[in-house]
Structure formats: structure tokens, C-alpha cells
C-alpha positions in Angstrom: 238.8 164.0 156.0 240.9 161.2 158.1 239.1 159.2 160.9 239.8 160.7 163.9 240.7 157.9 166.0 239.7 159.8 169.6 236.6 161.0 171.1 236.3 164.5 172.4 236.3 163.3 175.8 239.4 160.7 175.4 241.3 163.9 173.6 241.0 166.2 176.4 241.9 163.4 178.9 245.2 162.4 177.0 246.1 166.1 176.9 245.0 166.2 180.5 247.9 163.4 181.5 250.1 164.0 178.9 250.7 167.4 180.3 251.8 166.0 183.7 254.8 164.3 182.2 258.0 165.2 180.3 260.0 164.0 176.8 262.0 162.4 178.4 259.7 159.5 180.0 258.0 159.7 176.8 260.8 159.0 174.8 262.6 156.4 177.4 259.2 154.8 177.2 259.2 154.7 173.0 262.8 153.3 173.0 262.6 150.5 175.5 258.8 149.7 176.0 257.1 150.2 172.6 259.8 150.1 170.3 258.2 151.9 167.2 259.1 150.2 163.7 259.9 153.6 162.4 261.4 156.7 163.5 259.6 159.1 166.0 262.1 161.7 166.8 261.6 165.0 164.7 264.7 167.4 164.1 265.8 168.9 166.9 266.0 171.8 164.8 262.0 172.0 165.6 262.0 174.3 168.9 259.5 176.3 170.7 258.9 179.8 169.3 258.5 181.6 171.9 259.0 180.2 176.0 256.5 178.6 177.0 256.3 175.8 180.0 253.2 173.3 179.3 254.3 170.4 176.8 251.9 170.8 173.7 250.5 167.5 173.0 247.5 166.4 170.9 246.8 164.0 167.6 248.5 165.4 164.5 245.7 167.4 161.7 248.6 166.8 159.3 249.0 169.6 156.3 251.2 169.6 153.0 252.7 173.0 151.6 254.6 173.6 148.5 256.2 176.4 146.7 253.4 178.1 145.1 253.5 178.6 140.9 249.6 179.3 140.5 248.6 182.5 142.4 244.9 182.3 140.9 244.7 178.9 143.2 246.5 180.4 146.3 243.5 179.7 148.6 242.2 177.0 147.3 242.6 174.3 150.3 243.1 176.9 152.5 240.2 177.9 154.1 238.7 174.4 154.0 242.0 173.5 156.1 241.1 176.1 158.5 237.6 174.4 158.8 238.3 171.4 159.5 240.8 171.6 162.4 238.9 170.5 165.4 239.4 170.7 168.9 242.5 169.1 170.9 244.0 168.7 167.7 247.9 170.2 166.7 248.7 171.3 163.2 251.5 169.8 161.6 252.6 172.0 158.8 255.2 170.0 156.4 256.1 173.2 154.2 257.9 171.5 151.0 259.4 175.5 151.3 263.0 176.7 151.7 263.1 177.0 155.7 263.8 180.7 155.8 260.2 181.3 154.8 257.4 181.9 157.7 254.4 180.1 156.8 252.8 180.8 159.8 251.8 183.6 162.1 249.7 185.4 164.9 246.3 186.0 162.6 246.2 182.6 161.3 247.0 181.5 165.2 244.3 183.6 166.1 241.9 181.3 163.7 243.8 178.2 164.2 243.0 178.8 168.5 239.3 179.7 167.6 238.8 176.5 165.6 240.3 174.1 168.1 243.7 173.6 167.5 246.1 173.7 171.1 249.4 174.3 168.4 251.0 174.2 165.4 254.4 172.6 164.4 256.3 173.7 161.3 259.6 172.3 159.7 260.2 176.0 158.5 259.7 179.2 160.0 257.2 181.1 162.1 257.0 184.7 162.5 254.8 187.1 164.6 256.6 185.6 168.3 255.2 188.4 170.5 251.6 188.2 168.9 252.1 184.0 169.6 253.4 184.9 172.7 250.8 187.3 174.1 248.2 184.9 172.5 249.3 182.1 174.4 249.4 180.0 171.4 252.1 177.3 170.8 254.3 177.0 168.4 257.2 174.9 167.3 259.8 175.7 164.5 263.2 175.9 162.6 262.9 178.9 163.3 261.7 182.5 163.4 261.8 185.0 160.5 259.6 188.4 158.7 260.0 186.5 155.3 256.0 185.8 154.7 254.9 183.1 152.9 252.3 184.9 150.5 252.9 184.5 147.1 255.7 182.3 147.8 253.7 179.2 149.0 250.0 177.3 149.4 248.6 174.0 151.1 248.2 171.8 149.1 246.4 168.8 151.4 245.4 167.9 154.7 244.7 165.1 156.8 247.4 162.7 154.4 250.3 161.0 155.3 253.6 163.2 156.0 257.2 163.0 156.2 259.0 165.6 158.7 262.8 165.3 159.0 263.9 163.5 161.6 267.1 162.7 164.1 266.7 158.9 162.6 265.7 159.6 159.1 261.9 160.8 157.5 259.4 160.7 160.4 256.4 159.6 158.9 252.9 161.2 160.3 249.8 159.7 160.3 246.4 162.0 161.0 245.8 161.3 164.7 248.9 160.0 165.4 249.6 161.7 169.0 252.4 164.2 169.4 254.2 165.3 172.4 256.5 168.3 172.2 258.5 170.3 175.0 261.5 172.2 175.2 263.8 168.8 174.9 262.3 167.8 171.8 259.3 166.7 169.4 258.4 162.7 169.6 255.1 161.2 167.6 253.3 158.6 169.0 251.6 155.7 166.8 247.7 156.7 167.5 247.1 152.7 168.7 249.8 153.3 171.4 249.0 156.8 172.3 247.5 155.6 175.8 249.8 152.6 176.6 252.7 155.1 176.2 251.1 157.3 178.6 250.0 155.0 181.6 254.3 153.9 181.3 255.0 157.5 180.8 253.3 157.9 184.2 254.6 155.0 185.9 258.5 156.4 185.0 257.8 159.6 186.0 256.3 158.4 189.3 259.4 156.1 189.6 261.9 159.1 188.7 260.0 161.2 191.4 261.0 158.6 194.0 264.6 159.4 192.9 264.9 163.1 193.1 262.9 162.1 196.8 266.0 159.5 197.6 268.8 162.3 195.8 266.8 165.3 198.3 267.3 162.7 201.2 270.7 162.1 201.0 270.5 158.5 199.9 273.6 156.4 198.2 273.8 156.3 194.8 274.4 152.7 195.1 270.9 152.4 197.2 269.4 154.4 195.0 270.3 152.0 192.0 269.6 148.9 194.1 266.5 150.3 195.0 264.8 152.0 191.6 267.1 150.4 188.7 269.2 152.6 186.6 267.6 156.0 185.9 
């Protein structure tokens, strides 16, 4: 298994914080702060499942499908997947599947939850919405279908390097790397920068408070510019 590069304590305060904010100070904050070497947008054909309001943010527990051709080996790193998910942490299910397959649903939700896991994002589909939905667990994909997965496709690996498509190219995905995810979009987060991001995450979103303040008062927009910078 990976390192895990946070504590239990340092994962539950990112998601904490993280949760307060919004993509779009995340991103603004990538783009002209950090200025990643490689992409860290994901598809935006990645959406959320089912509507939810809380961002889903975590590090990444990364996990490789393929088309399955060996039924007697279905299962193989299956359940040891399952058992090594750990709290805080969000699935990320690169399928290697023709997207109108579901390789995910509400049972194996059910033991992804139990295990740790605050969510699971998939670059094919999901099925089982109102059994996600009622379980309050989120979900992120290309979309929804009743097409299931078995005997069609297996994991393969976990906790490896991943490539997800992306709106700049292959988004590679590193175990622990930190993901933030809301209605807007999907964005991953080196794991090195995961708390710099945040504390300018915070800082903009503080800052873009102050403007809605200034819009609610009736300020200028020239003021407001002169006053905050361009928004």
C-alpha cells in the first residue's frame, strides 16, 4: 500500500476547511498561485450523481479497472481494495471500461462508507442514484446507467499512479494527492500543496466575501475594483 502522506487528525481538518470554500477559489488559486506542472482539471464530464451541496474533498485511494477476460480471477484485488480504504479518504475509480458501464453502486457504497471512504469518483458510470442518494454517499461520474459491471469488468490495482481524462490532457493521480470536487467541477491537488492551497483558498474566499458585502451595499464597481483587485 502507498504512504499516506496525512495523519488522521490533519485529514479530518483539511476536510474540515476545505468544505468551507468553493472550486472556484480552489482553482483561481491552482492557476495563479501554485501553478501545477501538469494538468489538474478532470473532464467536466465528471458530475455529481445525485444533488448534493457539501464539496467532497479528501486524498485520492486511487484504483485501476479493466475489461474483465478471466471470470475465475473476478475478485481477486477486490476485496483487498475494499480493505484497505481508510478513513477521510475518496476513491478514484479509473475504469479502462466503455463509459456506459456502472462500475459502481449503492451496496458497494454501503462498504465503501463503512470502511472510511467520504466518496468515490468514476470516469464511467454509477448506478443505484436513490440508494446513493438516501445513503448520503457522494458520488461523481460520466454518468448514470443499470448496465452493471459484473462479468464485464474487475480491479486490477490500487493505490498506483492514474491517468483520468482531463479538460488539459491526462490528469495524472498520485495516492494522496488531495481532491476537491463540487457541482463546478473536479480539481486535484499535488499532496505537498494540499495545505498551502487551502490557507489561499481561504484568503480568496474571505476576499470575494468582502465583494458580494460591497455589491449588497451598493458600492461602485470602480470602488470595488480599486478597493479588492479584479475578482
Amino acid at each position: 500500500m502507498a504512504a499516506q502522506y496525512f495523519t488522521a487528525a490533519e485529514i479530518g481538518e483539511l476536510q474540515g476547511r476545505y468544505s468551507k470554500v468553493y472550486s472556484g477559489v480552489v482553482y483561481d488559486t491552482l492557476h495563479e498561485d501554485i501553478k501545477p506542472l501538469l494538468p489538474y482539471v478532470l473532464s467536466k464530464a465528471i458530475k455529481p450523481a445525485w444533488d448534493f451541496e457539501e464539496p467532497l474533498c479528501g486524498p485520492a485511494f486511487t484504483v485501476q479497472g479493466a475489461v474483465l477476460t478471466d471470470k475465475i480471477h473476478a475478485n481477486t484485488r477486490y476485496v483487498d481494495m475494499l480493505n484497505s480504504l481508510y478513513a477521510g479518504c475518496i476513491e478514484m475509480i479509473s475504469s479502462g471500461i466503455d463509459d456506459k458501464i456502472s462500475v459502481f453502486g449503492e451496496i458497494t457504497g454501503k462498504i465503501a462508507a463503512r470502511q472510511g471512504a467520504v466518496g468515490t469518483i468514476i470516469d464511467a458510470c454509477t448506478r443505484d442514484v436513490k440508494g446513493l442518494k438516501r445513503d448520503g454517499y457522494k458520488v461523481f461520474s460520466e454518468g448514470v446507467s443499470m448496465i452493471d459491471a459484473l462479468d464485464r469488468w474487475h480491479i486490477v490495482d490500487y493505490e498506483i499512479p492514474l491517468p483520468f481524462h482531463g479538460e488539459d490532457g491526462d490528469v495524472w493521480i498520485n495516492p494522496g494527492d488531495y481532491i476537491f470536487a463540487d457541482a463546478d467541477g473536479v480539481l486535484v491537488i499535488p499532496h505537498d500543496a494540499a495545505w498551502k492551497v487551502l490557507e489561499i483558498a481561504e484568503e480568496r474566499a474571505c476576499r470575494e466575501d468582502r465583494i458580494r458585502a460591497h455589491i449588497k451595499n451598493r458600492m461602485g464597481v470602480k470602488e470595488i475594483l480599486e478597493k479588492e483587485g479584479r475578482w
